[in-house]
C-alpha positions in Angstrom: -57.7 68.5 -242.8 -55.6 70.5 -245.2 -52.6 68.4 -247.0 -49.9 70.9 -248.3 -48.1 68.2 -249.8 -51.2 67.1 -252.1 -50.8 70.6 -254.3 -49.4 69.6 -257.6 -45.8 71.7 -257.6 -44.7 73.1 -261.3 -41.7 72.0 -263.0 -39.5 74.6 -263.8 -37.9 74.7 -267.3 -35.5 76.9 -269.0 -37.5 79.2 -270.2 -39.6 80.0 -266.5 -36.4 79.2 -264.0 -35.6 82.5 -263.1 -39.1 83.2 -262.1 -39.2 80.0 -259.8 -35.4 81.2 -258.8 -37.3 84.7 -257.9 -40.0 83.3 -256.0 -37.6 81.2 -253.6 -36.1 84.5 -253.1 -39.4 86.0 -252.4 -39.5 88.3 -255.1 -42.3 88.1 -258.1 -39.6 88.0 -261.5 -41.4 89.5 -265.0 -40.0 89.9 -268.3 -40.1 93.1 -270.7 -39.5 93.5 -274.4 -36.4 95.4 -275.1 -37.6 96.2 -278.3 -41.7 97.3 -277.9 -41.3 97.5 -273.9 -44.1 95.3 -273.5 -43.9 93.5 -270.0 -45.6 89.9 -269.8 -46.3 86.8 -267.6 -45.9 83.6 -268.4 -42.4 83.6 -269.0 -41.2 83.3 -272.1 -38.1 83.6 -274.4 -39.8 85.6 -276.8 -41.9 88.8 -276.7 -45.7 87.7 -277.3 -46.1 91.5 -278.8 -43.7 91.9 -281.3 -42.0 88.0 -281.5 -38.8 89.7 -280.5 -36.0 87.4 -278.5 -34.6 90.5 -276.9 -36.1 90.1 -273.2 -35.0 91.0 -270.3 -36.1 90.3 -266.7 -36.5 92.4 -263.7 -38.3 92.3 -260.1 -41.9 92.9 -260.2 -43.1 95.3 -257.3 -45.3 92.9 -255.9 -48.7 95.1 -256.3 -51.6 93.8 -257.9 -55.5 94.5 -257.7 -57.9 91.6 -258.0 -59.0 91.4 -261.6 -61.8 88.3 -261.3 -62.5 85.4 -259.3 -64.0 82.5 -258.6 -64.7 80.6 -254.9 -64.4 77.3 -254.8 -66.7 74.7 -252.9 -65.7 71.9 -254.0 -63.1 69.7 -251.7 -59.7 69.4 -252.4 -57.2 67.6 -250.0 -54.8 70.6 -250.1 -57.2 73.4 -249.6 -59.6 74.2 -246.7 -63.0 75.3 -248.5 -64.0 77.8 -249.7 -61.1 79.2 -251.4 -60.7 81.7 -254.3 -59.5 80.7 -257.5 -58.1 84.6 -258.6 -56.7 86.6 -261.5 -54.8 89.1 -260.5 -53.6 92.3 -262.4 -49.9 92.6 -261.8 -49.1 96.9 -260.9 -47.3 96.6 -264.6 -49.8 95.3 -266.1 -49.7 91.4 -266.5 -52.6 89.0 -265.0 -51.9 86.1 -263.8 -53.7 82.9 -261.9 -53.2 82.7 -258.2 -55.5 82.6 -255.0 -56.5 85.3 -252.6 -55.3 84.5 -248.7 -55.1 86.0 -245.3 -59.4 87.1 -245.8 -62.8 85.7 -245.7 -63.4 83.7 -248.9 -67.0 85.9 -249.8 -68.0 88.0 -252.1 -68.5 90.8 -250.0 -64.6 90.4 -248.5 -63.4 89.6 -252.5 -64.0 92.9 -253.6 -62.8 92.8 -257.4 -60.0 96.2 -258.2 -58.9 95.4 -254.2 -55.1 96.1 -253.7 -53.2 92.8 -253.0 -50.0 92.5 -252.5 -47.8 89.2 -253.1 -47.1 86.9 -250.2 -45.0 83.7 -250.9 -45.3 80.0 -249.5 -42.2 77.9 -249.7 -43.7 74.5 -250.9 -40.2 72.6 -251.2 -36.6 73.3 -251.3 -37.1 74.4 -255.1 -40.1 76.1 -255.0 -42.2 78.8 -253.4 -45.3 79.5 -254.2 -47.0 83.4 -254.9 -50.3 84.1 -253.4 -51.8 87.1 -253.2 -53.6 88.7 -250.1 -55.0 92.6 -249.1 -52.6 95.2 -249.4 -52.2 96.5 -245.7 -52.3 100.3 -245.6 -48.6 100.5 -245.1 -47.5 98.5 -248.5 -48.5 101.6 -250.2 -45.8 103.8 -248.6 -43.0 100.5 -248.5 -42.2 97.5 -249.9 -44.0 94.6 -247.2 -43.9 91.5 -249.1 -42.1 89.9 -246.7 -44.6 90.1 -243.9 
């Protein structure tokens, strides 16, 4: 039996609150250099390109393909097995760590360059979490992060 409550929830700080702010929201927050317009995940107060403090933070479109995974076997009291342990590539060009959702957890469903788009699961009054799941055909044409 799956236990939501056993997935350990980050503790936003300064430097990642408005992307914790975003994802209660349900909207995926990034950071770009306003110097060398490099954009980057994890958040922080610095560019990780050019060590310049002059960052600023917009909404992410929510697109991503799957970069590389793993599935998981093992049990875990939050998680009904298998389950995917992904990184994703972020449409402007970031990867992060999340898990694939909402498909069979096999290779042959896990298809890596797939089109994902962000879904979010409110986990407590602060926080909602970003998972990632196949981009239905009409994502492409609108924004359906919200489904």
């Amino acid at each position: 039996m799956v236990d939501k409550t056993k997935i350990p929830l980050p503790q936003p700080t300064p430097e990642t609150a408005h992307f914790w702010a975003g994802t209660k929201n349900e909207t995926l927050k990034l950071q770009r250099c306003d110097d060398c317009n490099n954009v980057y995940f994890p958040p922080r107060p610095f560019c990780p390109s050019c060590a310049s403090r002059k960052v600023s933070v917009f909404d992410a479109s929510g697109s991503a393909t799957l970069y590389s995974y793993v599935i998981n076997n093992r049990p875990h009291p939050a998680f009904d097995g298998p389950y995917s342990i992904a990184v994703v590539e972020l449409e402007e060009g970031p990867r992060m760590m999340s898990n694939i959702i909402n498909c069979p957890q096999t290779p042959e469903a896990l298809e890596l360059d797939m089109p994902l788009e962000v879904v979010f699961e409110s986990m407590s009054e602060e926080i909602s979490l970003p998972y990632f799941q196949p981009a239905t055909s009409d994502s492409k044409s609108s924004d359906s992060r919200n489904q």
